[in-house]
C-alpha positions as CSV (number, residue, x, y, z in Angstrom):
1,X,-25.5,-13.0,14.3
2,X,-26.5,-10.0,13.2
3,X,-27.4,-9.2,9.7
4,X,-26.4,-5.6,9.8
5,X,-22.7,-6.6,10.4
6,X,-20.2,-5.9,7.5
7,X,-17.1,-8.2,7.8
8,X,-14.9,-7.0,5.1
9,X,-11.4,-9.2,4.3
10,X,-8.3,-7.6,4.5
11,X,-4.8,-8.8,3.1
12,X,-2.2,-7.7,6.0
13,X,1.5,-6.8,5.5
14,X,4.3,-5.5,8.1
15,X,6.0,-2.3,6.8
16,X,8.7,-1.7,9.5
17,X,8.0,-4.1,12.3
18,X,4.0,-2.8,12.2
19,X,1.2,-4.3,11.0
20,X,-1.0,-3.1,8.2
21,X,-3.9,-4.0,6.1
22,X,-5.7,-3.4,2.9
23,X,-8.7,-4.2,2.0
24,X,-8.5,-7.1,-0.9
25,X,-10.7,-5.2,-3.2
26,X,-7.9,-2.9,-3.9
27,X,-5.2,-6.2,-4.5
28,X,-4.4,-7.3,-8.3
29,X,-2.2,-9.8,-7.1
30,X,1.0,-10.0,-4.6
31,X,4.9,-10.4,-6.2
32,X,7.9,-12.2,-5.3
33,X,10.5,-9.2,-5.1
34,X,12.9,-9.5,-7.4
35,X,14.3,-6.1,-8.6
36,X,13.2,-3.1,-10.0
37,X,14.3,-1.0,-12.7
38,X,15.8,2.4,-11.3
39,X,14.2,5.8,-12.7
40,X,16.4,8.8,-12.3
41,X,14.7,11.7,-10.6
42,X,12.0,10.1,-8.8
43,X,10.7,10.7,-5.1
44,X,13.1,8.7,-2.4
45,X,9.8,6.2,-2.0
46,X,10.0,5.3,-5.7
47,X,12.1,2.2,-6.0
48,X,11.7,2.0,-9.9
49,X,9.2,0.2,-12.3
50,X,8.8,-3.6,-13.3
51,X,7.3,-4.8,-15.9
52,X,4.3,-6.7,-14.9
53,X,2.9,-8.8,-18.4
54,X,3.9,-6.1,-20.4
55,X,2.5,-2.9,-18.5
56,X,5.4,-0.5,-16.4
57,X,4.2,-0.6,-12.8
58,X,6.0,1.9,-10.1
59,X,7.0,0.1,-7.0
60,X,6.7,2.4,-3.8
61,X,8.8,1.6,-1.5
62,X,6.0,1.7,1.9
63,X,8.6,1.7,4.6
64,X,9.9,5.3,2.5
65,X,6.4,6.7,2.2
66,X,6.7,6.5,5.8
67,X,9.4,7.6,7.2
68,X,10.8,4.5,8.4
69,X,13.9,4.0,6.3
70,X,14.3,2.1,3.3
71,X,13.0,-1.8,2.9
72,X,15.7,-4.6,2.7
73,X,15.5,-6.9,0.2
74,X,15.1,-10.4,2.7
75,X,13.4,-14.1,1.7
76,X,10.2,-12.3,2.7
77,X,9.8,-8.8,1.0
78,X,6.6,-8.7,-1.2
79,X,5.4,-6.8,-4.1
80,X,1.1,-5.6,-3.3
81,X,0.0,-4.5,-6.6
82,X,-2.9,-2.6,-6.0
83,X,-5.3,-0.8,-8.4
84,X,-6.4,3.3,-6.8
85,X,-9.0,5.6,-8.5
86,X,-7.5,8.7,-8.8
87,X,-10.3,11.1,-10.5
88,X,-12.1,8.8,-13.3
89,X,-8.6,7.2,-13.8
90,X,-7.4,3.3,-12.1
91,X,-3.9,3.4,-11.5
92,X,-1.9,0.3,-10.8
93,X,0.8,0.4,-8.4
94,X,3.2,-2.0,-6.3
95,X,3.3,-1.4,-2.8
96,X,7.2,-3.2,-1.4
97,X,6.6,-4.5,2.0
98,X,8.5,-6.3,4.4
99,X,6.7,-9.2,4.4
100,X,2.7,-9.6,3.2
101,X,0.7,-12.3,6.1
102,X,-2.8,-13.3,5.5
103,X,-6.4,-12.6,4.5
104,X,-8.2,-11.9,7.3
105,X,-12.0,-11.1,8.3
106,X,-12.2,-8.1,9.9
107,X,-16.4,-7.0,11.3
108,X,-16.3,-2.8,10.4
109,X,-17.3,-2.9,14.6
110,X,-13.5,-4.0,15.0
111,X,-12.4,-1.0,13.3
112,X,-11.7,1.8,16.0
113,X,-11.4,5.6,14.5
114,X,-7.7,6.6,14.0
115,X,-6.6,8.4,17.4
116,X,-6.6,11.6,17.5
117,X,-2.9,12.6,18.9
118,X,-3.6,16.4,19.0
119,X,-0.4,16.8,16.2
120,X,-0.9,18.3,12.9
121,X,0.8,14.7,11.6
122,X,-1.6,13.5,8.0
123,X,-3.5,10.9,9.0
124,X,-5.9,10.5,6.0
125,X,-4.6,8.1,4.5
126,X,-5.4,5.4,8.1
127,X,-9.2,4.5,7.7
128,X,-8.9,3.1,10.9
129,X,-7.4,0.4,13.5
130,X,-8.5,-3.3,13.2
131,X,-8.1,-5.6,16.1
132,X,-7.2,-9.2,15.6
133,X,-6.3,-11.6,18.1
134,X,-5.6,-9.0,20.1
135,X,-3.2,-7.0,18.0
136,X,-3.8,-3.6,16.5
137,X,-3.4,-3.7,12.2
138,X,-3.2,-0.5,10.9
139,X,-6.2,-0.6,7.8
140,X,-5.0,1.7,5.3
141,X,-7.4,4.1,2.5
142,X,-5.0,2.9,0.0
143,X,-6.4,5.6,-2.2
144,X,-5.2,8.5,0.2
145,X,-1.8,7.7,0.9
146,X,-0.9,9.4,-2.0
147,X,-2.2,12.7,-3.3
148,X,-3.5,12.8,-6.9
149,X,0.0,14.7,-8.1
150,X,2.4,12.5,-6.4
151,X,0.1,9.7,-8.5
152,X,0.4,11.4,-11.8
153,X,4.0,11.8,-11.4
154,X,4.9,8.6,-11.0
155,X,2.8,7.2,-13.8
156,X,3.8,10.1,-15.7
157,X,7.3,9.4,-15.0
158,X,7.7,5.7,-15.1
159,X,5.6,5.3,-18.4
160,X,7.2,8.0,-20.2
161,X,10.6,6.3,-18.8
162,X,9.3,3.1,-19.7
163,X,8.4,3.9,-23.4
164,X,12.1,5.4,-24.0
């Protein structure tokens, strides 16, 4: 094998019928969903906050985020709590999903850019497609897929909600 090959492991998740992944170093832990606690005036993708050992987490709702309609609560919908660096800041935040599958070892050489589609669609926040067994996962720069003021008003938001 060859010692210049970087296999990084990825936890991978369906968001509307798609696969996706994220690399692990970005996981805090994966949730049961059970409910959220609704915050008025929040973005569509913002399902509300839990409270996660005494911190407020926002929950974003993934399926939202990207235009795909709304997630359904089923036996299978998962909580990703994921940690971003936005500026010198770590912000905690729960990803809803449809259902979260594995781990899974993934060689960067697997990784194919994302396609270029020649539309002006934002696709920053795709690092790339993964192939597995023959299937395409979608590996996602968790800290792109939302900008640095969509980040500060949710924790803005949900804490100062939180606190009242």
């Amino acid at each position: 094998m060859d010692e210049h090959v970087i296999i990084k492991q990825y936890l991978t998740f369906n968001v509307g019928g798609d696969d996706y992944a994220i690399n692990v170093g970005n996981i805090r832990e994966v949730l049961e969903f059970q409910s959220v606690s609704r915050v008025p005036r929040m973005p569509d993708y913002m399902r509300g906050i839990i409270n996660l050992r005494g911190s407020v987490v926002p929950v974003i709702d993934l399926k939202t985020k990207f235009d795909l309609g709304q997630t359904e609560k089923s036996i299978d919908t998962s909580v990703i709590v994921t940690e971003l660096k936005i500026g010198d800041d770590d912000v905690v935040l729960g990803l809803l999903t449809d259902a979260v599958n594995e781990v899974v070892d993934i060689d960067e050489t697997d990784i194919e850019p994302t396609p270029n589609i020649g539309t002006t669609i934002d696709s920053s926040f795709i690092k790339g497609m993964g192939k597995k067994d023959d299937k395409f996962i979608i590996i996602l720069n968790i800290n792109r897929i939302f900008s640095n003021s969509e980040v500060r008003e949710l924790t803005t938001e949900s804490i100062s909600e939180g606190e009242s």
